[in-house]
N, C-alpha and C positions, 0 to 999 in steps of 0.2 A: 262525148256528146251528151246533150240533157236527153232523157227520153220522156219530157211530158214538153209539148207544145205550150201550154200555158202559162208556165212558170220558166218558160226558159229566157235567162236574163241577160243574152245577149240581143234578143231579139226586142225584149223587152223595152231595150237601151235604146236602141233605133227607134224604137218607137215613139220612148220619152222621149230621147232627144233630138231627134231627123226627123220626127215626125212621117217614119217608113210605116205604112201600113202593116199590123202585126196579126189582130183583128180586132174584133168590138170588145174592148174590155171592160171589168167595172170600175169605171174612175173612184168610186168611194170605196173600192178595197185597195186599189193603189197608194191613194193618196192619204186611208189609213195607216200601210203598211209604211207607208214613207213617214209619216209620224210617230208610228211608235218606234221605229228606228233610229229617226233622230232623237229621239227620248232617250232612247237607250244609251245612245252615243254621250248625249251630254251628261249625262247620270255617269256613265262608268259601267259595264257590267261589272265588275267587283261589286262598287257599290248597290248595284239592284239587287247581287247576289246576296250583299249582308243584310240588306234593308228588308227582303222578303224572310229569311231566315230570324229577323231579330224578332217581325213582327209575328212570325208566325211562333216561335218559341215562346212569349209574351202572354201570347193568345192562348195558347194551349194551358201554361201557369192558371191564366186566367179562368179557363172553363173546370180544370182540376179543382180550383179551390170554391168551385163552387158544386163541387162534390159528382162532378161527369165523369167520364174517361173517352180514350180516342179508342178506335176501331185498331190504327198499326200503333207498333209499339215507334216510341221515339227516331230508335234508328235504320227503320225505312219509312218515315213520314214522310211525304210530300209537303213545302215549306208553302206553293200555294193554294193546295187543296188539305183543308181538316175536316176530317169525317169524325163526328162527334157520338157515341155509341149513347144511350138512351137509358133508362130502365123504360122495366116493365109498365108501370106508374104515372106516366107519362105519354103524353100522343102528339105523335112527329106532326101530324098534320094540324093540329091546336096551336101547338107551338108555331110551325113556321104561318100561319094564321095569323096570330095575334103579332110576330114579326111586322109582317108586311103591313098589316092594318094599323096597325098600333104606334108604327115606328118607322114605316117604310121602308122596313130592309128586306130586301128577299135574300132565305137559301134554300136549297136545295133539300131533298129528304132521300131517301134510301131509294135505290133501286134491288129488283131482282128480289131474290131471297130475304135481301136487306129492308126493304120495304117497310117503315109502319117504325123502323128499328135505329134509324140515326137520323143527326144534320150534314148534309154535306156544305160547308162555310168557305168560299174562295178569297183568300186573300192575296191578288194575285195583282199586276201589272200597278196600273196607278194607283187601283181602291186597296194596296199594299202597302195601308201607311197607319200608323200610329193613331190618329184620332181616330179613324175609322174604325179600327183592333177593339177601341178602350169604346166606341160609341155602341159595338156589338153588343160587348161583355157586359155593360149596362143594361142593354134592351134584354138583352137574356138573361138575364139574375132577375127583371121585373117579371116577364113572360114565367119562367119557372116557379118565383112566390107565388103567380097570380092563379099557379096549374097545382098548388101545395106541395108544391117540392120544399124543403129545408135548405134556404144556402142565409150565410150571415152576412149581414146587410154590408154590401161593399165589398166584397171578397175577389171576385173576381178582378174587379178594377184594380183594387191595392197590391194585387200577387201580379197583376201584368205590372205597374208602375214599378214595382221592383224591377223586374227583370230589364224594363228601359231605364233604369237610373244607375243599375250596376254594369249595363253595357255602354252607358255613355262616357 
């Protein structure tokens, strides 16, 4: 038997489909969950599995060659969360500042201990795609010249395009 009332999806079923009283649910988390399901579906989970994997290996090329490094090493990364480690030299809150403002993107900055000290970057569900990856890596090579960081003009973009040209 399920032991949470809310998610239990026999109930649920009646509900969607008998329209049996279950209780007041939120129709915009149903009818989200019912969309990204079908997504999923039509995708392939294989395929989401490599498409997050490809983009996030890409991305990571990408932010290395423009002279960062990640927080885990490679092989315990999380494919849609990259936590981007910082120097000293730089300020996470600048950065994700001139992100949003600049460029529209928002991410995340460190929490805890970490605070002040990374990016946290989600490349995760849809926003898990290729243009977005290389639209990042852009914004963040301008945002870093703009804060005097040293990266060579293009770097990031050209060492992700590698990595999508030799996977295709």
């Amino acid at each position: 038997p399920v032991p949470t009332f809310y998610l239990d999806a026999d109930l649920l079923s009646k509900y969607w489909n008998d329209r049996q009283y279950h209780h007041t649910i939120s129709a915009p988390l149903i009818y989200s969950l019912y969309t990204a399901l079908s997504l999923l579906n039509e995708e392939g989970l294989g395929n989401r599995w490599r498409r997050h994997q490809l983009n996030h290996v890409a991305f990571r090329a990408g932010v290395e060659a423009m002279g960062l490094s990640f927080l885990p090493t490679e092989d315990i990364s999380l494919w849609p969360l990259n936590a981007i480690l910082l120097p000293g030299s730089l300020s996470e809150a600048d950065i994700r500042s001139a992100l949003l403002n600049n460029h529209g993107i928002e991410v995340g900055g460190g929490l805890g201990p970490l605070k002040g000290k990374l990016l946290r970057v989600g490349l995760m569900g849809y926003g898990s795609q290729q243009e977005y990856a290389l639209q990042l890596l852009a914004a963040l090579e301008q945002t870093l010249v703009s804060q005097g960081h040293e990266v060579e003009a293009g770097a990031g973009v050209q060492k992700a395009m590698e990595v999508y040209r030799a996977r295709k």
